[in-house]
OpenMM code with the backbone's topology and positions (N, CA, C; nanometers):
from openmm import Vec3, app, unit

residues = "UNK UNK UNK UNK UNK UNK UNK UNK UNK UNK UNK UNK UNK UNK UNK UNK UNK UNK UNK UNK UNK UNK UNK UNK UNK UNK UNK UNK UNK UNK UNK UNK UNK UNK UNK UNK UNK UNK UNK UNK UNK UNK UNK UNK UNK UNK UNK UNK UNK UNK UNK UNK UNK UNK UNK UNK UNK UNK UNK UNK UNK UNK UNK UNK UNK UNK UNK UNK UNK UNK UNK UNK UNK UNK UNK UNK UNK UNK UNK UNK UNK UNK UNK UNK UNK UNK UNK UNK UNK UNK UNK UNK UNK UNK UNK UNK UNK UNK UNK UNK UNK UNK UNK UNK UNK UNK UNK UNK UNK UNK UNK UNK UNK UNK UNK".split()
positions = [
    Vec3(6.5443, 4.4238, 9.9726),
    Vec3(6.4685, 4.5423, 10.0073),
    Vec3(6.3232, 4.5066, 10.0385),
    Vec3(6.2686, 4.4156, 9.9394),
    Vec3(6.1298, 4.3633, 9.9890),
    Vec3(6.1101, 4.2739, 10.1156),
    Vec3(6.2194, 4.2262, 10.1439),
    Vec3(6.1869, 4.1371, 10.2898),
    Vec3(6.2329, 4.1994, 10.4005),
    Vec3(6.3157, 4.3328, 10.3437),
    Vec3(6.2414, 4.4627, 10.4869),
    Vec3(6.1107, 4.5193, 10.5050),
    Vec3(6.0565, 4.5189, 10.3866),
    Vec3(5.9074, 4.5743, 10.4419),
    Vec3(5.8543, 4.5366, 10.4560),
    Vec3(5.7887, 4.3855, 10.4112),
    Vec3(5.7956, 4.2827, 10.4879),
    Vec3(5.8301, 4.2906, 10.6474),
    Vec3(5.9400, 4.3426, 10.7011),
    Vec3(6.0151, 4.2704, 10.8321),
    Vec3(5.9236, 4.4002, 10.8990),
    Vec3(5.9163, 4.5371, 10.8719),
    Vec3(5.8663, 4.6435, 10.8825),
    Vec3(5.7010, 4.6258, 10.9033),
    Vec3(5.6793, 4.5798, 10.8384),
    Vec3(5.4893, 4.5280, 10.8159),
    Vec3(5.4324, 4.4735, 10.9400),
    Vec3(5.4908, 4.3588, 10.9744),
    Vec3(5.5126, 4.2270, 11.0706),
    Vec3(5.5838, 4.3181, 11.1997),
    Vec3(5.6580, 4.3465, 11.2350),
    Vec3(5.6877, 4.4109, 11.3387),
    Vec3(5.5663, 4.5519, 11.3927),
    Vec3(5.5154, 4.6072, 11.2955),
    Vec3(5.3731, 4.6759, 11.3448),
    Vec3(5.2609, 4.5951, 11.3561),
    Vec3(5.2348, 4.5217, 11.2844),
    Vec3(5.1521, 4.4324, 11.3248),
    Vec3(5.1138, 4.3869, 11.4422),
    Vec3(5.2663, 4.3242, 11.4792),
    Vec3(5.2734, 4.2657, 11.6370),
    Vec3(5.2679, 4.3024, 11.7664),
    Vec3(5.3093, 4.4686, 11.6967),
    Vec3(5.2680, 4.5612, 11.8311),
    Vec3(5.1531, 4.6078, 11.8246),
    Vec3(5.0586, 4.5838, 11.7164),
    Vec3(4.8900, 4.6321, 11.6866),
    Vec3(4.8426, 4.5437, 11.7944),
    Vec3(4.9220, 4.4054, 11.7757),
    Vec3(4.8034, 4.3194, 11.8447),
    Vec3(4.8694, 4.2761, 11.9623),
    Vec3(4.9709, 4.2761, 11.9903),
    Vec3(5.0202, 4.2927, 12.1532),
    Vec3(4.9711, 4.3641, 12.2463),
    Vec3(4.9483, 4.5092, 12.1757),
    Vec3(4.9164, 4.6393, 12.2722),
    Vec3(4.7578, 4.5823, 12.3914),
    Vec3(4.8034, 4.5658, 12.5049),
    Vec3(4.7164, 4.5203, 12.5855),
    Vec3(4.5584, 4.6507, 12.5703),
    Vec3(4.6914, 4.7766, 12.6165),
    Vec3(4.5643, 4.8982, 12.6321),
    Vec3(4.5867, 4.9618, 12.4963),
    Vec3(4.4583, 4.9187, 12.4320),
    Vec3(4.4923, 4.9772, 12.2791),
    Vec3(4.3727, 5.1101, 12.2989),
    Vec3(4.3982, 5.2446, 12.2717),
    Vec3(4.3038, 5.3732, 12.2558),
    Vec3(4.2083, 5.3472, 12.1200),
    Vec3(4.2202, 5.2705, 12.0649),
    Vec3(4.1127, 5.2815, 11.9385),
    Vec3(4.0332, 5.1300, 11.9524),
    Vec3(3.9030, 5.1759, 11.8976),
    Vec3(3.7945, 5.1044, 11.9295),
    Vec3(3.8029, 4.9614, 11.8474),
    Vec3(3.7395, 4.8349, 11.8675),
    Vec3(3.7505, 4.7134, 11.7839),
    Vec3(3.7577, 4.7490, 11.6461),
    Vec3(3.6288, 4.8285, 11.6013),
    Vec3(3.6560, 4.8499, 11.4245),
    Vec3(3.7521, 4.9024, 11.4003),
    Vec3(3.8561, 5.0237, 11.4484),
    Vec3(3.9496, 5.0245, 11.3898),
    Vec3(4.0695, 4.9802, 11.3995),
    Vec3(4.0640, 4.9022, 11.4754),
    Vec3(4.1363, 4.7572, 11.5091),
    Vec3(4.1194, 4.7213, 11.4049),
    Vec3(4.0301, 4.6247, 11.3856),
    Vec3(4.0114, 4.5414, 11.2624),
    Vec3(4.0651, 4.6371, 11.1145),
    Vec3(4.0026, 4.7473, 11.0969),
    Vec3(4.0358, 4.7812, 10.9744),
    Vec3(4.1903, 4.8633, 10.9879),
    Vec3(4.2520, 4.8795, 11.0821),
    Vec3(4.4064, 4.8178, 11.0647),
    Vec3(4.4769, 4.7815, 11.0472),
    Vec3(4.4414, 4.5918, 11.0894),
    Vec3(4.4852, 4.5394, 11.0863),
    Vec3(4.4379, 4.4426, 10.9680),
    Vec3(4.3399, 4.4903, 10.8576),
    Vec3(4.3112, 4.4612, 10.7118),
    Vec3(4.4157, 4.4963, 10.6611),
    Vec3(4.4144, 4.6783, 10.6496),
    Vec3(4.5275, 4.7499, 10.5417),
    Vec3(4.6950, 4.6294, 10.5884),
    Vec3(4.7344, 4.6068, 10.7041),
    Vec3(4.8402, 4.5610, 10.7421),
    Vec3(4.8696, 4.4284, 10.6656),
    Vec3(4.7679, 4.3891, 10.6957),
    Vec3(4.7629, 4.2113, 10.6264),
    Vec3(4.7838, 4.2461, 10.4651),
    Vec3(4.7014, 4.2760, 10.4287),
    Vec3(4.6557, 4.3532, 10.2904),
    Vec3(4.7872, 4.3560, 10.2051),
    Vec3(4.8501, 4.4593, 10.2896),
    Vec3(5.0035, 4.5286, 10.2426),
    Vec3(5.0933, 4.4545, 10.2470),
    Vec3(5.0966, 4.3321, 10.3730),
    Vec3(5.1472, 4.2595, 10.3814),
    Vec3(5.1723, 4.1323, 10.2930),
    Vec3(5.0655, 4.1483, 10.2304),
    Vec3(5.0377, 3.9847, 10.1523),
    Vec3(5.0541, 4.0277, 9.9940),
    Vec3(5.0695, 4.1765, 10.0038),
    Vec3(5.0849, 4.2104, 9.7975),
    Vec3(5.2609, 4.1796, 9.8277),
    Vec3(5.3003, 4.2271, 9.9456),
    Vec3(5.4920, 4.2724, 9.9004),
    Vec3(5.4945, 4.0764, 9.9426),
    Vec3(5.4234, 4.0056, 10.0165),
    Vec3(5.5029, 3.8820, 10.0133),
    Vec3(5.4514, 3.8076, 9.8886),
    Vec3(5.3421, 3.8594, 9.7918),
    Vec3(5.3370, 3.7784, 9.6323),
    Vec3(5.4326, 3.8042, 9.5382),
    Vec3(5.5176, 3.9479, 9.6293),
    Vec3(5.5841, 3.9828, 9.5160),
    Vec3(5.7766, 3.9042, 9.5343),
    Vec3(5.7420, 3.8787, 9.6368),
    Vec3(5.9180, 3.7798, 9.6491),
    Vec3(5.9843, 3.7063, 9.5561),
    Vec3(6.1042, 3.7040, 9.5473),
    Vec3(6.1154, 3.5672, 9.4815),
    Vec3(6.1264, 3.4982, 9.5880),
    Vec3(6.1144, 3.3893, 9.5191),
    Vec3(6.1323, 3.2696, 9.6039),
    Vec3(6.2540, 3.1839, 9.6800),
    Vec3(6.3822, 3.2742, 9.6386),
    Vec3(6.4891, 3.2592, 9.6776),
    Vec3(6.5420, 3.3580, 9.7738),
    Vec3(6.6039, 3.3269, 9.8955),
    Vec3(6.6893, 3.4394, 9.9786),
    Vec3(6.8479, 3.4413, 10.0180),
    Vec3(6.8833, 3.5260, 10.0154),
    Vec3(7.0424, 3.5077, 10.0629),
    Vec3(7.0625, 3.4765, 10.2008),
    Vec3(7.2047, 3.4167, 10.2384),
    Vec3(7.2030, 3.4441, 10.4036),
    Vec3(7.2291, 3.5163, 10.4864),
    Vec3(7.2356, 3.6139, 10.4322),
    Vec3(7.1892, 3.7480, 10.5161),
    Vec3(7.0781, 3.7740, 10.5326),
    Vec3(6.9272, 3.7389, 10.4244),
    Vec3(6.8065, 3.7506, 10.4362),
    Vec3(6.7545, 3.5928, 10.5809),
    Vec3(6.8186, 3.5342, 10.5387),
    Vec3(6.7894, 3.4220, 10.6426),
    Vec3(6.7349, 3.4464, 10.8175),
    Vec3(6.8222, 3.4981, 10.8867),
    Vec3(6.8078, 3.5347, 11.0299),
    Vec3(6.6095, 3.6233, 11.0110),
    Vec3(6.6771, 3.7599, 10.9178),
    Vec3(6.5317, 3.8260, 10.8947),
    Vec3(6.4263, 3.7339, 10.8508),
    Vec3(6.4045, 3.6325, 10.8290),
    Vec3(6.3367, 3.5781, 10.7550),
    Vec3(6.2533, 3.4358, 10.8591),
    Vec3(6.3763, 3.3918, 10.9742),
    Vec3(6.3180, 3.3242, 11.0546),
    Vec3(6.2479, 3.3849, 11.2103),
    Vec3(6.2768, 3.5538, 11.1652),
    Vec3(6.2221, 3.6044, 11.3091),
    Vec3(6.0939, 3.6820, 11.2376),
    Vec3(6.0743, 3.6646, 11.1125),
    Vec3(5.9466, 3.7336, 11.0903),
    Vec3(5.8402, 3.5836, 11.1261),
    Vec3(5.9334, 3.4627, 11.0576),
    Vec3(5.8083, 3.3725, 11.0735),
    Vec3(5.7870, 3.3572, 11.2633),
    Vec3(5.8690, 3.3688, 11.3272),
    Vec3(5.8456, 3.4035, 11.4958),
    Vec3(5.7658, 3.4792, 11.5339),
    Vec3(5.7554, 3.6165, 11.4712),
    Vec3(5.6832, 3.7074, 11.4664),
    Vec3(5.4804, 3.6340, 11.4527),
    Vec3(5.5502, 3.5825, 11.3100),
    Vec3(5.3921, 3.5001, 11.2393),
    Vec3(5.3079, 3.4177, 11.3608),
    Vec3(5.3796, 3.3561, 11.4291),
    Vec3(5.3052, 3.2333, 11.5114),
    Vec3(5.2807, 3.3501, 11.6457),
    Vec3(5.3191, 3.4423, 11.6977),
    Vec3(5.2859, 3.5196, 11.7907),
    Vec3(5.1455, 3.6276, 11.7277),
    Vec3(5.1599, 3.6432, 11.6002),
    Vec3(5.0695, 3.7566, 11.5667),
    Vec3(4.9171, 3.6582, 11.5358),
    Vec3(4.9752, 3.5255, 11.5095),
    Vec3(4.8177, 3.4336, 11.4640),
    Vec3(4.7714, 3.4207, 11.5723),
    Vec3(4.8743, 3.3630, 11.6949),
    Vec3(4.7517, 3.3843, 11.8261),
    Vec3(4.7139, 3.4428, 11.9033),
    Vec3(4.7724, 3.5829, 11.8344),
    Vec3(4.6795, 3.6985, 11.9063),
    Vec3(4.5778, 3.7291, 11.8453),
    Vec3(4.5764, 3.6832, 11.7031),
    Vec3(4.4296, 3.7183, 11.6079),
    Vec3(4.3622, 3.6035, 11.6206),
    Vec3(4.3752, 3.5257, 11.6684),
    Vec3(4.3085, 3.3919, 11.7541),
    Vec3(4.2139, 3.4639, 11.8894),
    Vec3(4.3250, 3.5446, 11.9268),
    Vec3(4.2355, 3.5750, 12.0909),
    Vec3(4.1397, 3.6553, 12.0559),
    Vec3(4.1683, 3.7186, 11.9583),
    Vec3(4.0954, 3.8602, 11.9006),
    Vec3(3.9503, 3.8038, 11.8513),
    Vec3(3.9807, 3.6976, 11.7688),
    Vec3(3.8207, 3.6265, 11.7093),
    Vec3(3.7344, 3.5436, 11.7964),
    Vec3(3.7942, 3.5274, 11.9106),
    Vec3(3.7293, 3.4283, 11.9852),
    Vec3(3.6425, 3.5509, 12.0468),
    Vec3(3.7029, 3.6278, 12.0989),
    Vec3(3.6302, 3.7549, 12.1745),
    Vec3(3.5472, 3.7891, 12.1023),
    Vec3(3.5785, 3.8291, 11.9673),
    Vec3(3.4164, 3.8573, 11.9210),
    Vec3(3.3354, 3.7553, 11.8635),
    Vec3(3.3558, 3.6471, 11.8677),
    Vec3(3.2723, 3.5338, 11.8633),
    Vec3(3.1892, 3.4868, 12.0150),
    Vec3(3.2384, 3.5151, 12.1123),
    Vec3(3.2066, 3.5439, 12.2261),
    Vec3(3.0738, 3.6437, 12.2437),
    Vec3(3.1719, 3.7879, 12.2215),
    Vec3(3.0266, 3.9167, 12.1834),
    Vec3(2.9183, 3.8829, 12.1198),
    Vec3(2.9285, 3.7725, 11.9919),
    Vec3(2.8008, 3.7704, 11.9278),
    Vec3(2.7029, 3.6645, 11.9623),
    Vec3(2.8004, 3.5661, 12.0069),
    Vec3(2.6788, 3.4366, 12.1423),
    Vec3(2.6314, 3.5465, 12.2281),
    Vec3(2.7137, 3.5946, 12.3201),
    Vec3(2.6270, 3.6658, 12.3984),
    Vec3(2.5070, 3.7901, 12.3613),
    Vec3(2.5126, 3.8561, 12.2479),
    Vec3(2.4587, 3.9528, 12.2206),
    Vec3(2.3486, 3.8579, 12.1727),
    Vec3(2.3705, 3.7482, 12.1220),
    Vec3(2.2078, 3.6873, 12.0394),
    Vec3(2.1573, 3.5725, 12.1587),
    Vec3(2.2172, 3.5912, 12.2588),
    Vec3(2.1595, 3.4650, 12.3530),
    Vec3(2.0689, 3.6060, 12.4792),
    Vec3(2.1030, 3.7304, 12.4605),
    Vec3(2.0683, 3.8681, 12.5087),
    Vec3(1.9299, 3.8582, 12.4515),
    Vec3(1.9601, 3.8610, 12.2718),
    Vec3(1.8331, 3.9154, 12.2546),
    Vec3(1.7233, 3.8210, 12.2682),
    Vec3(1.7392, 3.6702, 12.2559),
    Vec3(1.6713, 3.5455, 12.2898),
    Vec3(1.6366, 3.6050, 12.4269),
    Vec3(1.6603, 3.5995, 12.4951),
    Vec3(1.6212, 3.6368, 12.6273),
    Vec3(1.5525, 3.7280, 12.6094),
    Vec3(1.5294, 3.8790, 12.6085),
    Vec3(1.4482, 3.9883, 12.5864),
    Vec3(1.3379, 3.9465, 12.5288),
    Vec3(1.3697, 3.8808, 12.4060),
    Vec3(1.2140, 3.8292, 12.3120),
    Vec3(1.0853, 3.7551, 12.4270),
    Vec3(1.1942, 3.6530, 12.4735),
    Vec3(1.1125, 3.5411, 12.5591),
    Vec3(1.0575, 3.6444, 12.6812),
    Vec3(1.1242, 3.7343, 12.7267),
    Vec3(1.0557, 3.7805, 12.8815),
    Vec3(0.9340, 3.8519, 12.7917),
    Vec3(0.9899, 4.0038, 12.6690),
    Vec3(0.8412, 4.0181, 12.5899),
    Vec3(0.7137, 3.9627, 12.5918),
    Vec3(0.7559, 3.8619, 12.5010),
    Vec3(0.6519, 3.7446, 12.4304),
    Vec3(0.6526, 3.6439, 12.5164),
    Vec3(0.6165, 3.6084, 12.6743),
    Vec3(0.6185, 3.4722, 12.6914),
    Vec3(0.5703, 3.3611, 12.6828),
    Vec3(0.4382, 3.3844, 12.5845),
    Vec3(0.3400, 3.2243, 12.5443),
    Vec3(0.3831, 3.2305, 12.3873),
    Vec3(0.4901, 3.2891, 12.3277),
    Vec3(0.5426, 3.2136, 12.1552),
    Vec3(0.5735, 3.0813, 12.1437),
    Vec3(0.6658, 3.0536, 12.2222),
    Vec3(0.7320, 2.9340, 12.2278),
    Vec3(0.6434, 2.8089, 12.3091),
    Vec3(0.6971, 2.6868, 12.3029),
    Vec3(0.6166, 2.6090, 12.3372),
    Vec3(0.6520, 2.6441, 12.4871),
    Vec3(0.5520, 2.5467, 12.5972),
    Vec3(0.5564, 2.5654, 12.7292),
    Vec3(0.5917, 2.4574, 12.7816),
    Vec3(0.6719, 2.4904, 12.9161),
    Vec3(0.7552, 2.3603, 12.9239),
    Vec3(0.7188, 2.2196, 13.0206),
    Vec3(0.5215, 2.2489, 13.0533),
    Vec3(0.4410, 2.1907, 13.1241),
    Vec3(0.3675, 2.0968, 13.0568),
    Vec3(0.3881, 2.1397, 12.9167),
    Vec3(0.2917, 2.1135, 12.8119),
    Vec3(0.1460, 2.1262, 12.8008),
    Vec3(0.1389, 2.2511, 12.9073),
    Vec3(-0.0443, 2.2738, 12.8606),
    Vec3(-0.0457, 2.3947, 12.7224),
    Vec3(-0.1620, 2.3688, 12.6805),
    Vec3(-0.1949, 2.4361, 12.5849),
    Vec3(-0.2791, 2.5610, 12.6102),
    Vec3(-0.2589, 2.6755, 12.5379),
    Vec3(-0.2851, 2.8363, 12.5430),
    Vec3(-0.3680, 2.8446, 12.4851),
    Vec3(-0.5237, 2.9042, 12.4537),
    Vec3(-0.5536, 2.9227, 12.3091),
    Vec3(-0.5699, 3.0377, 12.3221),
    Vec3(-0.5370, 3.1158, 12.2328),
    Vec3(-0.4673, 3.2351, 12.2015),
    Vec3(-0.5783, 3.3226, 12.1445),
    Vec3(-0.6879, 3.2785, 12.1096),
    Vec3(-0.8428, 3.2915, 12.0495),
    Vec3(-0.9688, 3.3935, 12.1451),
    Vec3(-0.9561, 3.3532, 12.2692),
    Vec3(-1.0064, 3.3826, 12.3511),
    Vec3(-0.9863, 3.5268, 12.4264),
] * unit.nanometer
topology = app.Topology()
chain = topology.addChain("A")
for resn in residues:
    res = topology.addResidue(resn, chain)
    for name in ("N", "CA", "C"):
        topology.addAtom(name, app.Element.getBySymbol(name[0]), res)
């Protein structure tokens, strides 16, 4: 019974993170796909460690499932690892057009800033 909900867990999952055109925004993406993991990871502490072979088949298409759902949460982190180079290489830029005598100059004459 536990390595159906389990099989149940993992099969939403995969369509969380398959869904090309998803209607809900990154955060609740993410906090989705927390509760999912979450839920996911109390019912798989709670297994034993033994399965029948009838649990078998279910058991090698969830781990199928596993290697499709990691590299979509692969694509998922790169993208926002992506967003946040770009958002702080954004604001580097803005600062510098602002402020353009902070930083050193790339002629090497000197400013004095006094005057």
């Amino acid at each position: 019974m536990g390595l159906q909900k389990i099989y149940d867990l993992t099969v939403e999952l995969e369509q969380l993170v398959t869904d090309e055109k998803q209607s809900m925004s990154r955060d609740e993406l993410i906090a989705k796909l927390r509760q999912l993991l979450d839920a996911r990871g109390r019912l798989t502490a709670e297994l034993s460690g033994t399965c029948s072979e009838a649990e078998r088949p279910m058991g090698e298409r969830i781990a199928e499932m596993n290697r499709t759902i990691n590299k979509q949460l692969h694509l998922i982190k790169q993208e926002i690892t992506n967003d946040m180079n770009h958002f702080r290489h954004r604001k580097r830029s803005i600062n510098r057009y602002r402020n353009p005598y902070t930083g050193p100059t790339k002629d090497g004459m000197f400013l004095d800033k006094r005057e």
